[in-house]
C-alpha positions as MATLAB code, in Angstrom:
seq = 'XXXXXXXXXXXXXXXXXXXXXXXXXXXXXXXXXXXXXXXXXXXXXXXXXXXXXXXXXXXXXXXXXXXXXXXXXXXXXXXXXXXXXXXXXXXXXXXXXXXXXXXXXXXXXXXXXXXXXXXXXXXXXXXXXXXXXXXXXXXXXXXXXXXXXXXXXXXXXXXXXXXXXXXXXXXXXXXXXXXXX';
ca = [
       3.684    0.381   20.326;
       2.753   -3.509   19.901;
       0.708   -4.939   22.802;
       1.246   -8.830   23.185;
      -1.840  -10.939   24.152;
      -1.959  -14.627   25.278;
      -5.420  -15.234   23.723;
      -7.848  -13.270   21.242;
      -9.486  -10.868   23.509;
     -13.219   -9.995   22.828;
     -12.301   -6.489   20.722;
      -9.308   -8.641   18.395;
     -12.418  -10.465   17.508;
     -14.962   -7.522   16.352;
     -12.250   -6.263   14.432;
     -11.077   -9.693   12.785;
     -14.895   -9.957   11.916;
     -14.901   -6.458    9.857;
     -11.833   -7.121    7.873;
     -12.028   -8.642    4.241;
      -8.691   -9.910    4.270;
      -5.656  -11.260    5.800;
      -2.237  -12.672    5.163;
      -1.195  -16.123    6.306;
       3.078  -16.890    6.657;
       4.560  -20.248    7.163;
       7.969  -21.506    6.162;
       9.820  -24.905    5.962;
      12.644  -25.197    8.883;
      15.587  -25.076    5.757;
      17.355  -21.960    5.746;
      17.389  -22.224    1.800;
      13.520  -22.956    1.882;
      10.905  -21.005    0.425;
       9.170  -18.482    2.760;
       5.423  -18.147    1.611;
       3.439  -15.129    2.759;
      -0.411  -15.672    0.985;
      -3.244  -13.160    0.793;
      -6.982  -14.524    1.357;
      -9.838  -13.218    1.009;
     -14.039  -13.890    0.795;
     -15.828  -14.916    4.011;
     -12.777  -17.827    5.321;
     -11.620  -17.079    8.544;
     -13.262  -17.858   11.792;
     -12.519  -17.626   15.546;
     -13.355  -20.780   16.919;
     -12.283  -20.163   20.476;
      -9.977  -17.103   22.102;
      -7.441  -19.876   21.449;
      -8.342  -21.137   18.139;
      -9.016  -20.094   14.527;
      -9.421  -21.562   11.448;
      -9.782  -20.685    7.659;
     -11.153  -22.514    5.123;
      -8.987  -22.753    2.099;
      -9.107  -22.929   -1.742;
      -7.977  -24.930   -4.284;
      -4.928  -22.938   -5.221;
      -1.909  -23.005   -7.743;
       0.847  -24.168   -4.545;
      -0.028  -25.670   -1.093;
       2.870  -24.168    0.712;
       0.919  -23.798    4.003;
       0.026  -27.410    4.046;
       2.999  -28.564    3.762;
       4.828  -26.189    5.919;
       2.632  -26.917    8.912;
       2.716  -30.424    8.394;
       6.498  -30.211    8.168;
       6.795  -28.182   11.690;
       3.430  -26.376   12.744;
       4.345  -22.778   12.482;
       1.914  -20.268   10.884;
       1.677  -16.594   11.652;
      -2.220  -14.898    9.991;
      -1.876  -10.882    9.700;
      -4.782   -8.644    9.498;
      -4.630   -4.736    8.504;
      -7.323   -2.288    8.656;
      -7.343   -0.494    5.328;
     -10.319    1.345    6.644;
     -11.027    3.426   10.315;
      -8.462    3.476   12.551;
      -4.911    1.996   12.109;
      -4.267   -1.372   13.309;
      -2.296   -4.221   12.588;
      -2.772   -7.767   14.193;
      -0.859  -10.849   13.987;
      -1.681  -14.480   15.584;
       1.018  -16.496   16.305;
       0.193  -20.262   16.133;
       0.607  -24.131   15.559;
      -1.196  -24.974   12.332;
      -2.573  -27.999   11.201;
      -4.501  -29.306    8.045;
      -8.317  -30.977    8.257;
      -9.393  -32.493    4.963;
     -12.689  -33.212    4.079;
     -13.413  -36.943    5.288;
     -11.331  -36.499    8.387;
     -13.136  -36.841   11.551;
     -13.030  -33.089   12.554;
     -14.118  -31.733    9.438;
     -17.390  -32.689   10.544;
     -17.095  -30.008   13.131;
     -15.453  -27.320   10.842;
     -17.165  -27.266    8.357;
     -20.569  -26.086    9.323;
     -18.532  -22.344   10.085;
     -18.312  -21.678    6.848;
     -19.557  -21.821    3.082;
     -18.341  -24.857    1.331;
     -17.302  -23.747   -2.142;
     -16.884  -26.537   -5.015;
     -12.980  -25.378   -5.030;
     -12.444  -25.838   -1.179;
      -9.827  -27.750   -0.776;
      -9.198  -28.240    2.833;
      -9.519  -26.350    6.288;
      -6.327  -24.498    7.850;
      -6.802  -24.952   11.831;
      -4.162  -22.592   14.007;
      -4.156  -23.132   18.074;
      -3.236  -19.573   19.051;
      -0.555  -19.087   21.643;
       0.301  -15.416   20.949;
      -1.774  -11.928   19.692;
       0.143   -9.083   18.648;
      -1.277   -5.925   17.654;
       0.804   -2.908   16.621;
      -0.185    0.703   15.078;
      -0.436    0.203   11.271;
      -0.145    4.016   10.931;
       1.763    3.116    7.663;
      -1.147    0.852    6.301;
      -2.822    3.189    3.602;
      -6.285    3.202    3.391;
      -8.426    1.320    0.663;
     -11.602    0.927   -0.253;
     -13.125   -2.647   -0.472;
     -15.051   -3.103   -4.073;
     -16.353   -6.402   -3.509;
     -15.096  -10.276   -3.911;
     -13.466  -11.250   -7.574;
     -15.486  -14.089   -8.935;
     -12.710  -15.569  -11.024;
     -11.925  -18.452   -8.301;
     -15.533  -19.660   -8.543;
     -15.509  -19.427  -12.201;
     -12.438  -21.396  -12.580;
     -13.855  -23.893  -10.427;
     -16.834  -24.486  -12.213;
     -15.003  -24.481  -15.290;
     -12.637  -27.500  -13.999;
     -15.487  -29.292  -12.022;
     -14.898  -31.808   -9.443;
     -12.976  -34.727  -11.318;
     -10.643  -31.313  -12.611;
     -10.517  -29.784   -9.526;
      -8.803  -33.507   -8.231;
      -6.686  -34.056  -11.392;
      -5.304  -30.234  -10.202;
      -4.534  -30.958   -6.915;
      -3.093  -34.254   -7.405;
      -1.041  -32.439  -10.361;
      -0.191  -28.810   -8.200;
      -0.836  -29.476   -4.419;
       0.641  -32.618   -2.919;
       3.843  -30.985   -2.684;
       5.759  -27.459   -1.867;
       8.131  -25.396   -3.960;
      10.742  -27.386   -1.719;
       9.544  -30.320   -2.294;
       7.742  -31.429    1.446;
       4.701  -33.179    1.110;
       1.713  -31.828    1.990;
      -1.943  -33.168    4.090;
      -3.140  -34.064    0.818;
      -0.371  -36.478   -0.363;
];
């Protein structure tokens, strides 16, 4: 049966910590709108405070996030354990977009790794923990991170890595603007 929380207790914590990826949903207020539902992976996501997380995000073919939290705040991050006992958990959130050269980046940014491709940092103020079974959730074994995103970073270097996200990321698949436009 799901259990609701109003905050990340202690034990949603240790088992956010052991998981090597999650799932982050947003969507635009317009029925017709895209819904975007994006797995991440390598060492992002953080608990900042039982009320806040945050996950630091990669350059990236779309910016649907972005610009659905700048359009209306929601953003919903799902974690599954593939491995040990079945559980699902979901935080339920307002979302909001720090780029580098804002004021609280500054703060951020020391939690994690900053990779060349990093494009920004995803901040969600938590007002609502579910967790739930996951007795469906098969298991899987984790192999280790791909290195292609690093690669292709490299490859494009910073002045590419711009020209990309001035090309692919200032807008949605709708057509909302995102942080970075």
């Amino acid at each position: 049966m799901a259990k609701f929380f109003d905050d990340i207790q202690p034990q949603h914590q240790v088992f956010i910590e052991k998981q090597k990826m999650f799932f982050v949903a947003s969507a635009p207020l317009a029925a017709n709108g895209h819904v975007n539902l994006s797995p991440k992976g390598i060492d992002s996501f953080k608990v900042l405070s039982p009320t806040k997380v945050a996950y630091m995000d990669l350059t990236g073919s779309g910016n649907e996030t972005s610009a659905h939290i700048l359009e209306n705040g929601r953003i919903t991050i799902m974690f599954c354990a593939f491995e040990g006992p079945p559980n699902i958990m979901r935080l339920f959130g307002k979302g909001y977009t720090v780029l580098p050269g804002d004021e609280e980046w500054e703060q951020l940014a020391p939690h994690f790794q900053i990779l060349l491709a990093t494009r920004q940092i995803i901040v969600a103020d938590i007002y609502q923990v579910q967790t739930a079974c996951g007795f469906s959730v098969p298991y899987y074994t984790y192999e280790g991170e791909r290195d292609q995103a690093y690669k292709w970073a490299a490859n494009k270097g910073p002045d590419g890595l711009e020209a990309y996200k001035q090309e692919k990321n200032l807008q949605s698949l709708d057509g909302l603007p995102t942080a970075l436009a």
